[in-house]
N, C-alpha and C positions, 0 to 999 in steps of 0.2 A: 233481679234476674228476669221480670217479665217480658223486658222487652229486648233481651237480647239476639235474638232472630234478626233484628233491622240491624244491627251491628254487627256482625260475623268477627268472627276473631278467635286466633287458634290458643286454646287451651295449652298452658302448659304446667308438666307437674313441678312443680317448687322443692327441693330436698333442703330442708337447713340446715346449718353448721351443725355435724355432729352432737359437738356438747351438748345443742338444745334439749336433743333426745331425752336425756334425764332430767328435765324439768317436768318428765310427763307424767313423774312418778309423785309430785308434789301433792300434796293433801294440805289440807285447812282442817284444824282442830278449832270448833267452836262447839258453844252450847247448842244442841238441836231444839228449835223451835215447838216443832209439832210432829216432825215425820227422822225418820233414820236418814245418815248421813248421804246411803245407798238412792235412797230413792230421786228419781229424772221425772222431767214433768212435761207432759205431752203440749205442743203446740201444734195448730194447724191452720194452714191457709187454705183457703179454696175461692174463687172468683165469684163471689156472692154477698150478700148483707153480712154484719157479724154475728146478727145472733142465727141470721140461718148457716153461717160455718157452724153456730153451736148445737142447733138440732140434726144438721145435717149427719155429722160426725157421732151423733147417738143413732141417730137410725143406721148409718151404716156398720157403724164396728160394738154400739151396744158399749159407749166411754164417754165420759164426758171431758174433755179435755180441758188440761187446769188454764190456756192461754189459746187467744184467737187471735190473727196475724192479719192485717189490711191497708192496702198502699192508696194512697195519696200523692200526685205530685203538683207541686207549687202553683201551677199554670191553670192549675184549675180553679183557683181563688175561692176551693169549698170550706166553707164550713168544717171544725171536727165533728163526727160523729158524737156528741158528750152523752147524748142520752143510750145510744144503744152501748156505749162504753159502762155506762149506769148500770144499763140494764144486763150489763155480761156478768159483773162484778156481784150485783146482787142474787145474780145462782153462781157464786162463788167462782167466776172466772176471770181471768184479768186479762184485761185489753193490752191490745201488742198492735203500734202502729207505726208501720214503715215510711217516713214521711221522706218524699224524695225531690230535690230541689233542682227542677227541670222542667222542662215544655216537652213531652216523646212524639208531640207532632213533628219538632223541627229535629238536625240531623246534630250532633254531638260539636260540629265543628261550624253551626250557621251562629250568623252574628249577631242573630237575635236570642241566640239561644242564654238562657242561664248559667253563670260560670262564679267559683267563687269569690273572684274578687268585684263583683257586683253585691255578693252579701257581705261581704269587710266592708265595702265604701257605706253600708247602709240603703243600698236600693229598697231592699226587703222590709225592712226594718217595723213598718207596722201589721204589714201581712204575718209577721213572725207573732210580734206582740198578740194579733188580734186572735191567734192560733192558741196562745197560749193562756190566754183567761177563758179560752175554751176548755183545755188540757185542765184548767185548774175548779173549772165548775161541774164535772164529775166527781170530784172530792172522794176520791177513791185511788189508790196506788193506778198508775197505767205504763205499761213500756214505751217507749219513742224509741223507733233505732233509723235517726238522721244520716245519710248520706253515706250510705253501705256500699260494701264491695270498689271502695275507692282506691283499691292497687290492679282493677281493672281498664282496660281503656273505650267498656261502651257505656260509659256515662258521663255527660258533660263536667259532672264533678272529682273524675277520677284526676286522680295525681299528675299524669303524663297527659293530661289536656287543660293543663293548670301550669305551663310553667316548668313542669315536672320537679314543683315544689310543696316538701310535704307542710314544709312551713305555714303555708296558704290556705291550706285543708284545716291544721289547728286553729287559724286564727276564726275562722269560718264558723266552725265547728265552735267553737267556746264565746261568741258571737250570739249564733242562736242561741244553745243552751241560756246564757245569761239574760239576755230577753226575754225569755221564758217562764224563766227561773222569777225575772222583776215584775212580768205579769199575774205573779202571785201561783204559778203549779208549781210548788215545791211536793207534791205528789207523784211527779213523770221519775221516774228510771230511767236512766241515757243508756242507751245500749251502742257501743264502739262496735263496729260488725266490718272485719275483713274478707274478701275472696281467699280458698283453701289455697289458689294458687295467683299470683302475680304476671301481669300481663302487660308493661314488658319485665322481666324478668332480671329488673335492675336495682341497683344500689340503693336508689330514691326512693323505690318502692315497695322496699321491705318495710311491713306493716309499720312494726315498732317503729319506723321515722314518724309517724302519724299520730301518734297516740295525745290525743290530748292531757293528758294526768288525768290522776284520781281523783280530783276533786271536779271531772267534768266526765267519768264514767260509772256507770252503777252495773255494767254486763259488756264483756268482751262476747261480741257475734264472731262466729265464723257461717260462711258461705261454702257450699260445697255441693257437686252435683255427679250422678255416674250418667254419663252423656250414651256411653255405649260404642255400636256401631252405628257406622253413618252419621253421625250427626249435620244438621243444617248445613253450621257453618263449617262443617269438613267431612264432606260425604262419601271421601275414600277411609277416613280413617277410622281405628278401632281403639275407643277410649275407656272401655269396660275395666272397671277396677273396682275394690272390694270398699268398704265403706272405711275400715280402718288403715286400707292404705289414702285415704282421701282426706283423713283427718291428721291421725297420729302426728306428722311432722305441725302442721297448722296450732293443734291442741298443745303440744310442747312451747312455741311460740308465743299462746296467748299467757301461758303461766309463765314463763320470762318475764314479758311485756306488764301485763298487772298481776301479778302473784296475787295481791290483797281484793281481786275483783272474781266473782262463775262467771264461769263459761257457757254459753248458750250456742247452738246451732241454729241459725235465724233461718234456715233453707236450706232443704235436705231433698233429695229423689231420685227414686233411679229409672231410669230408660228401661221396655221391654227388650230392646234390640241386643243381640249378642252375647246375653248368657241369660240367666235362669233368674227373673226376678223375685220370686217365692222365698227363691234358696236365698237371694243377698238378703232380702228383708230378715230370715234367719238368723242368718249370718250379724247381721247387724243388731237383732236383740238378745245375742250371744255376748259381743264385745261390750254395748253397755250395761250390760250385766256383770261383767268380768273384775270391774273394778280398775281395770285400766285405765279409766277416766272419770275417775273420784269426784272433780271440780267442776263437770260437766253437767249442769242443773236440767237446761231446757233442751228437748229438742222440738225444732220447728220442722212439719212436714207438709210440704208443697202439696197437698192433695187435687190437683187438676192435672189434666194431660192438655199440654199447651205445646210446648217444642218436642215434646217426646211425653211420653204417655205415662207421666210420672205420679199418677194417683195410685193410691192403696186398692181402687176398685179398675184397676187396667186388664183383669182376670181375674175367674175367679178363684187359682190359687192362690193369685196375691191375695186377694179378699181374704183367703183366709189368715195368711199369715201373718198381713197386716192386723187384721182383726186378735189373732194371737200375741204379736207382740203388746199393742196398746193395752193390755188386760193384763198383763203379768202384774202384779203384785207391784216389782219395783214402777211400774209405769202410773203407777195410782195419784201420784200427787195431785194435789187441788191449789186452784189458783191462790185460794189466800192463803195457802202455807207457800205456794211461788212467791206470793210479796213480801214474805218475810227471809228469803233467800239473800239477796243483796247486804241487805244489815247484816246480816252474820260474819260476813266476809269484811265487812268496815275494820281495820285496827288490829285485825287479826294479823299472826304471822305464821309464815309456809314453815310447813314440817319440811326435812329431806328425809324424814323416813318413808320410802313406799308404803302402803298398807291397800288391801284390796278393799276392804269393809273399813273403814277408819271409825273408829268411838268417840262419841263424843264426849268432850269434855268440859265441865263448867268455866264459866270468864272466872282469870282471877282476880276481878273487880268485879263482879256481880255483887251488889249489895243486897241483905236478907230480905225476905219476905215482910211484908207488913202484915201484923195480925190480923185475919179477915176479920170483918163487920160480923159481930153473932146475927143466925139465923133466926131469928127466934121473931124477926119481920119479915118482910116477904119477900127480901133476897140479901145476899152479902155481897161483898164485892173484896176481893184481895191482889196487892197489886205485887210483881218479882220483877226485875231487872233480869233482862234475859242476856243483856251483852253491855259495853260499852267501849270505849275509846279515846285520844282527846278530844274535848268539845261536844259528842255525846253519846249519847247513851241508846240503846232499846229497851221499852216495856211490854208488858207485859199484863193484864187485868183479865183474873178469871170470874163471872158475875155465878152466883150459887141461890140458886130456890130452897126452901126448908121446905115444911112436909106439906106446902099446899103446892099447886103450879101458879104461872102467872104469864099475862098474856102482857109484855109490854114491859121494860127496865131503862133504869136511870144510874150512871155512877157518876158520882161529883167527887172530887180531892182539888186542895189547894196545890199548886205548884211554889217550890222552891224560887227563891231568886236567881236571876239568870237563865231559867230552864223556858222552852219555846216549844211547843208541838211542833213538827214539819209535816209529821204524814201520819192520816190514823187508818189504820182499815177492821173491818168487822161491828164498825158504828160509827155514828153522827157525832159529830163532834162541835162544841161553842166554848167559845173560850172571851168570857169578859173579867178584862186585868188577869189576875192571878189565879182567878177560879174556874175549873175546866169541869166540863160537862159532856155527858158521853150518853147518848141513847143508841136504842138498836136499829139494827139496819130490817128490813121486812123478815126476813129468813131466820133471824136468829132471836128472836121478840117471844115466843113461845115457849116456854121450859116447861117442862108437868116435875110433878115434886122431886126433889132429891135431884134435882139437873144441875146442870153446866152449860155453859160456853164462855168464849175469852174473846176479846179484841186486843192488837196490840198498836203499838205507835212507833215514829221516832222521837226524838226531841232531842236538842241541841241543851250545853249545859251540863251539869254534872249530875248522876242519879242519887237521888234519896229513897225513903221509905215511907210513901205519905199515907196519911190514913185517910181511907176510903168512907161513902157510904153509899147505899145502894135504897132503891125505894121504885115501886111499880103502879101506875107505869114509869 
């Protein structure tokens, strides 16, 4: 979205086929990780470092938000951020990076520009790689959302400047991902992220032509913005609308398209111009409260005034209400319960019954609990299967203090055969042959008696019941 000011181009609203409408009622019945089914997890971008989007967003609204949003595009042959991605993760935030595969000095249509059949033939190809042993030396979950808003036409990688083939986009698109993937960050979450509306407003361009499958998406984005009155690129026109007419149609689409995947809003904000921005921010932590939009995990908000003055601080009524919404109780989520959102939805299948508040419910393949380790040393360790699927499984590992504290934990269990870690978050993970080793991350190394804390993993394979043990540090 940032740089669309140098592209102008008129917005238009998208209505889907009717029937989609009742996909929007769909719910996922899974086991809840750590937080209720209700709860949405605040994201935020703003034009700055990421950990100062993370202090920033505490001094202003007095929140810490569970995810931090920051773009990159290809031409700048940077570096990822891995440390301050490190550093998000370890105050319990998870990295969100919008990686965009373009030069924005040149014009969408110059012929030096970046297009995706320069990344099929492999032009990219070590620039990708060398991105991605980046991506995987954080060792920490982080989001990637590659080549967004591509049913628009100001990005050299949208659809309608491709050919007007979406065919070209997936191959693209499953391309990176796989180099990525062979660079060893099987850590990254792919995030698939559509514009709420289509631009042009044709066949080829309806998202779902796009969709790479589910074995190359971990979060359907959507993109959506209240432009207002005047906008740039159409400064007679009045485009003020309410947030749930902005979504609603878009959100039925993404539950269509991957049923089995949440839903995030990768860029959200609305214009001061032409109604009452106080009231839409209301308005808007009304409808996600409503249960309307059950599969709807993340939202991401644009906190800068760039094309229109789309920060939470553009006023200080917004101030406030911004600062109200992000504080509600549902709005509480924390980024490592964000990383364990994804996995839930793996294997899982869609209810058709609406429900506002949906209940969770145990996998019915969760295998039992293994007996924790008696406390009776200086911690236990007990491991649950929180989900699984075919091929794998989630865990789960709560570590337990007896009646002294301790400054510092270790849990070791052998693994099953066939079984492979992919992703761990909430500790340090080494894994030589069969035997896996889990220490703490800085934050959670601390317990005083009678505590707790959990990390949990993916892993590929089928789930057992291993037995644990635990010892401090």
């Amino acid at each position: 979205m940032k740089h669309r000011i140098e592209f102008g181009r008129l917005r238009t609203t998208v209505i889907f086929v009717a029937g989609l409408l009742m996909c929007a009622a769909l719910t996922i019945s899974t086991q809840a990780a750590a937080a209720d089914t209700s709860t949405k997890y605040l994201g935020v971008f703003r034009e700055t470092s990421p950990t100062q989007i993370l202090s920033g967003t505490v001094s202003r609204y007095g929140v810490t938000p569970a995810s931090v949003e920051w773009f990159d595009s290809w031409a700048t042959g940077n570096a990822f951020n891995a440390a301050e991605a490190r550093a998000l993760w370890n105050q319990g935030v998870m990295a969100h990076f919008t990686w965009e595969p373009w030069n924005p000095a040149l014009s969408v249509s110059d012929s030096n520009q970046i297009h995706l059949q320069d990344i099929v033939d492999g032009k990219w190809d070590s620039y990708i790689k060398a991105r991605g042993a980046e991506f995987a030396s954080v060792g920490a979950p982080i989001m990637v959302r590659w080549g967004h808003e591509f049913n628009g036409d100001w990005y050299p990688w949208g659809i309608v400047n491709n050919g007007s083939n979406p065919a070209l986009y997936i191959s693209a698109y499953r391309r990176v991902h796989d180099l990525v993937v062979a660079a060893g960050a099987t850590n990254v979450q792919w995030v698939w992220c559509f514009n709420n509306s289509s631009t042009p407003n044709s066949s080829f361009n309806d998202p779902g032509q796009s969709y790479p499958g589910d074995d190359y998406v971990d979060w359907v984005g959507i993109d959506g913005y209240n432009w207002g009155l005047g906008p740039s690129w159409d400064p007679s026109g009045n485009y003020w609308t309410s947030f749930d007419s902005m979504f609603s149609s878009p959100y039925a689409k993404a539950r269509a398209v991957a049923p089995k995947r949440p839903v995030m809003i990768g860029e959200v904000g609305s214009s001061e111009d032409g109604g009452n921005k106080a009231q839409w921010i209301n308005d808007m932590a009304s409808v996600l409260q409503s249960g309307r939009y059950p599969d709807l995990k993340n939202v991401v908000y644009f906190d800068q005034d760039k094309e229109e003055r789309w920060s939470g601080t553009s006023s200080s009524a917004v101030q406030t209400a911004f600062t109200s919404w992000v504080n509600q109780t549902y709005m509480r989520g924390t980024g490592t319960d964000l990383a364990k959102v994804a996995a839930e939805y793996k294997g899982t299948s869609a209810s058709p019954s609406p429900s506002a508040s949906p209940s969770a419910s145990p996998s019915p393949s969760a295998s039992p609990s293994a007996s924790p380790s008696p406390v009776g040393g200086a911690c236990s360790a007990t491991y649950r299967t929180v989900g699984s699927w075919p091929g794998g499984f989630q865990g789960e590992v709560t570590v337990r203090t007896g009646t002294s504290g301790i400054n510092g934990w270790t849990a070791r269990w052998t693994m099953a055969g066939g079984q492979t870690i992919s992703q761990l978050w909430n500790g340090t993970l080494s894994v030589s042959g069969s035997a896996v080793t889990v220490k703490n991350v800085s934050w959670n190394g601390s317990l005083g008696a009678n505590a707790s804390t959990t990390f949990g993993f993916l892993a590929n394979g089928s789930p057992t019941s291993p037995t644990l043990t635990c010892s401090s540090p």
